[in-house]
C-alpha positions, 0 to 999 in steps of 0.5 A, a space after each residue: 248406288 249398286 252397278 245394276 241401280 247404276 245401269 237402270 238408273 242410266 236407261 230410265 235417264 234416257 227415256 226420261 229425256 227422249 220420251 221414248 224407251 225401247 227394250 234392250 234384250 242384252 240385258 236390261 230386263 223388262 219395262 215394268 219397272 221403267 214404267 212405273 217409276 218414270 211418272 213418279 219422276 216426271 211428277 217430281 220435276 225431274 226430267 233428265 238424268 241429271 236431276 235424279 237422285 237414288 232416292 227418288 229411283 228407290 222409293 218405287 222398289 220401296 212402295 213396291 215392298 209396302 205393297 207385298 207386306 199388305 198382299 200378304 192379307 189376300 191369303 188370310 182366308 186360307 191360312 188364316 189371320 194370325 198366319 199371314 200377320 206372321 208373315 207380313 211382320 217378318 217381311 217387315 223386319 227381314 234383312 233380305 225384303 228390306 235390302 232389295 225392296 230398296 234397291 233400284 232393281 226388278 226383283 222387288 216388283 218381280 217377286 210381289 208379282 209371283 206370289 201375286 200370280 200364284 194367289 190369283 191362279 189358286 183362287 181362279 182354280 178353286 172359285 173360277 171367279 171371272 175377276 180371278 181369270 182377269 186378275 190371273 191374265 193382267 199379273 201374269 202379263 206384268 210378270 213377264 213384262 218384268 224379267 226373263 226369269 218369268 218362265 221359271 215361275 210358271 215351270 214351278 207353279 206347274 210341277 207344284 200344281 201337278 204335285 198338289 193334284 197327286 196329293 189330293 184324296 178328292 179332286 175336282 170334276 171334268 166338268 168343273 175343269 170345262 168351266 174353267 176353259 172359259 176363264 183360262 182363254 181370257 186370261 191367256 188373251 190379257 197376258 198377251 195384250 199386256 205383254 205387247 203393250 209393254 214389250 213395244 213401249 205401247 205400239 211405238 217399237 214393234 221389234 220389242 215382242 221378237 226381242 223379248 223371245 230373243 232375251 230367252 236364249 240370251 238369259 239362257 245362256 246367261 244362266 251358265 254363270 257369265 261369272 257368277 256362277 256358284 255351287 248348287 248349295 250357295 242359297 242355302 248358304 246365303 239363308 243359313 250359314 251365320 256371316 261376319 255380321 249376321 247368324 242369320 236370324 232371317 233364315 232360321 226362324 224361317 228354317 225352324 217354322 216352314 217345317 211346323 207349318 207343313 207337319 200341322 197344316 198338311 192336309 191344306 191342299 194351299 199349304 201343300 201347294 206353297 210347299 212344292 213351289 217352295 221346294 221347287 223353286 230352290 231346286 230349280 234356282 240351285 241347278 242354275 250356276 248363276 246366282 245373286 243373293 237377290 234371287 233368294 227372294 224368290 225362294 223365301 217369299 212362299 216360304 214365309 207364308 208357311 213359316 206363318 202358317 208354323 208361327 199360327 200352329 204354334 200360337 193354336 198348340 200353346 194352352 194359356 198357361 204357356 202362351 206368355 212364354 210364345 210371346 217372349 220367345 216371338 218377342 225375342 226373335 222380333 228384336 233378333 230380326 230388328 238387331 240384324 237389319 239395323 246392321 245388314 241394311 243401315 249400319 253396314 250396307 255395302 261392306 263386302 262381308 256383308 252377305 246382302 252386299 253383292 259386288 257393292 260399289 265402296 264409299 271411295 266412289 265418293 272421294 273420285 267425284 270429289 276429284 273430278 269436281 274440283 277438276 270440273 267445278 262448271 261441269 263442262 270438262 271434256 272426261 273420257 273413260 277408258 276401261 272395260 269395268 267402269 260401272 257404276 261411273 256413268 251415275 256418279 258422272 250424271 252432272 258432266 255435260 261431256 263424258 265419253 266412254 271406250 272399252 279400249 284406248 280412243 284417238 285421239 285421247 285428248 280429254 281434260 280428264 282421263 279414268 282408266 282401270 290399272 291394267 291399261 294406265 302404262 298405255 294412257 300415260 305413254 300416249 298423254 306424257 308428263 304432267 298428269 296428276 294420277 290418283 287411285 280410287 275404288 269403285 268395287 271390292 277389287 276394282 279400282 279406277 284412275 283418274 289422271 288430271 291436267 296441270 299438277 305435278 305427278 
C-alpha cells in the first residue's frame, strides 16, 4: 500500500467505526471518495480498520476506472464512434489509467469527474437542455467534493472556453446566451447543495464548508513543493522520456496522434475546446513546482480524446488498399501498450525505477510485520512508534490492538516493541538499555525503519 492508500485507508477506518467522518483541511482531500467506498465496505461485513483489506479500498478507484472507459461514449455524437472506441481502448490498456485507477487515492474519481463536468458544460451550452444544466450543477459539486485542485479545472475550462469562442466564425446569440441564465442558476444552486451536504458530512459538521475554504490557502501553499517540488518539464518528462522499464508507448501514441486529430478536425468548435483545455491544463500543471506522476492524469484524459479523434482521421484517410497496413500498425501498438502495462503495473509495480512508482512502499514492509508478529502473535503487544516518517505503518499495524505513535522520544518509553527511524535509534537504545533485539527494514526507497524487541540478545 502506497503511504497516500495508507492514510485513506487509516481515515475511511475511523469513520468506519465511529459512524462519523468529518474533513480534515490539512490534508486529506474531499469526502467523495470516503463516501463511496464506505457502503461497499459496510456491505462487505467490514466494520473497523482491522478487518480491511487493499483490495476491498481498490476496487472503488477500479469501478471508478470502469466507468470513465464507458463515459467516453457520451462524446460519440460529436467525435465520432471510431473516436471515441480509440479512446476507451487506450484507456484500457494505458499504464497511467491502470496504475491509478487502481490505486486507493482521489485522482481516479477526480479526473472521471473533469471530463464528466467539461462534457455536461458543452452539451448544456450547445443544447441548454434542463438535464445538462442539472447533470452540470451535481459534477461540478462532486467535484469539488473531491480535491482542492477543483478550481484549477474550472480556470482552464474558462480560458479554453474563452479561446474557443475567439476562434468561432459564428457565435451564438445574446438571446440564446439569456436562455441559458436560467439553467446557469440551477446548477450554481445543485453545486452548492451538493458541496454542503458533503463538506458538513450531510448536516452533521457545520465547521466542513469554512474548512474547506481554509483548504484552499492550504494547497495553495502546498503548491510551492513542500518537497515535491520538480522542474516545469517534469510532466512531459514522466509522458515521453523512455525509463528503465518503459519507452513510454503510452505517451507517444498519444503524442503522435493529438496533433493528427487537431490538423484534421480543427474546424470542430469540441476539438478546439479539448485542445486548449489540454494545453492549458499542462500549462498550468507545469508552472506549479508540486508534482506526482498521478496529476499527469489530468493531462492525458482530454488528450486521449483527441488522440481518438487522430486514430478516426487516419482510419477515414486510408482508401481500402492501405487500410490492412492501419490495422498492423494499430495492432502493434495494441500489443506495445498491453507489453508495457504488463511491466509497469503487474510485474514491477513498486520499483522506484518504475516512472509510475512514486515514492513507493518496498516489499520489506512485509519482513517488519513478520517480525512483529512473531513478537505479537495475539496481537495485544504494547508497540510505540517514534519517528517522523512512519507512514504507511499505521496500515501495516492495522491488526495491533495497542500501537501508539510520537514524532519525538514519548515518557515514559516502555513499550514491548519499539520502531524508530535511524537518526533517532542511539536516543531509543540510550533510554532502553541492553537487551534489545535491533533489526533494519525498509519502508520506502531511502526510508528505513527500526525495530527493537525485548528478550533476545543484540
Amino acid at each position: 500500500m502506497h503511504t497516500d492508500e495508507a492514510v485513506h485507508g487509516v481515515i475511511l477506518g475511523q469513520m468506519l467505526e465511529t459512524g462519523t467522518y468529518r474533513y480534515n483541511p490539512v490534508d486529506s482531500h474531499g469526502p467523495t471518495l470516503y463516501y463511496l467506498t464506505w457502503p461497499l465496505l459496510q456491505a462487505m461485513g467490514v466494520h473497523d480498520l482491522a478487518q480491511m483489506e487493499a483490495w476491498q479500498l481498490r476496487l472503488v478507484p477500479a469501478l471508478i476506472g470502469s466507468a470513465f472507459i464507458l463515459s467516453l461514449g457520451l462524446w460519440a455524437r460529436e467525435l465520432g464512434l471510431v473516436a471515441v472506441m480509440s479512446a476507451a481502448l487506450y484507456a484500457m490498456l494505458a499504464a497511467p489509467f491502470a496504475y491509478y485507477q487502481r490505486y486507493f487515492i482521489h485522482e481516479a474519481l477526480f479526473v472521471f469527474l473533469s471530463l464528466l463536468l467539461i462534457w455536461t458544460v458543452w452539451r448544456f451550452v450547445v443544447d441548454g437542455a434542463f438535464r445538462y444544466a442539472v447533470g452540470m450543477g451535481l459534477t461540478a459539486g462532486c467535484l469539488f467534493a473531491t480535491k482542492e485542485t477543483a478550481p484549477l479545472v474550472v480556470v482552464a475550462l474558462g480560458i479554453a472556453g474563452a479561446l474557443t469562442w475567439i476562434t468561432q466564425t459564428t457565435r451564438p446569440s445574446l438571446l440564446i446566451l439569456k436562455q441559458r441564465i436560467k439553467g446557469a442558476l440551477i446548477a450554481t444552486a445543485l453545486f452548492g447543495i451538493v458541496f454542503v451536504l458533503f463538506y458538513t458530512s450531510f448536516g452533521t459538521n457545520p465547521h466542513g464548508v469554512p474548512d474547506a475554504f481554509r483548504a484552499i490557502f492550504r494547497f495553495a501553499h502546498r503548491a510551492t513543493g513542500e518537497g515535491h517540488e520538480k522542474p516545469w518539464w517534469t510532466y512531459l518528462a514522466w509522458i515521453f522520456a523512455p525509463g528503465f522499464y518503459s519507452v513510454p508507448w503510452s505517451g507517444w501514441i498519444v503524442g503522435i496522434l493529438v496533433p493528427v486529430g487537431v490538423y484534421a478536425r480543427w474546424n470542430l468548435p469540441l476539438v478546439r475546446l479539448l485542445s486548449f483545455y489540454a494545453l492549458v491544463t499542462l500549462v498550468l500543471y507545469s508552472l506549479i513546482p508540486y508534482k506526482t506522476p498521478w496529476l499527469e492524469l489530468n493531462i492525458v484524459a482530454p488528450a486521449i480524446l483527441l488522440a481518438g479523434v487522430g486514430a478516426s482521421a487516419l482510419y477515414s484517410w486510408a482508401q481500402k488498399p492501405w487500410r490492412p497496413v492501419l490495422y498492423i500498425v494499430g495492432g502493434v501498438f495494441i500489443l506495445a501498450l498491453g507489453n508495457e502495462t504488463a511491466r509497469l503495473c503487474f510485474e514491477n509495480p513498486a520499483d522506484a525505477r518504475n516512472p509510475l512508482a512514486y515514492s513507493p512502499t518496498v516489499g520489506d514492509i512485509e519482513n517488519l510485520v513478520q517480525a512483529v508478529n512473531a513478537k505479537s502473535p495475539n496481537h495485544d503487544a504494547y508497540i510505540q512508534v517514534v519517528s517522523d516518517d512512519y507512514w504507511p505503518l499505521p496500515w501495516y499495524l492495522r491488526h495491533e490492538k495497542n500501537v501508539g505513535y510520537w514524532a519525538s522520544l514519548p515518557a515514559p518509553l516502555s513499550g514491548d516493541i519499539i520502531i524508530t527511524s535511524p537518526d533517532q535509534l542511539a536516543q531509543v537504545q540510550a533510554r532502553l538499555g541492553p537487551g534489545w533485539t535491533v533489526q533494519f527494514f525498509g519502508l520506502r526507497p531511502g526510508v528505513l525503519a527500526v525495530v527493537l524487541s525485548r528478550g533476545a540478545k543484540k
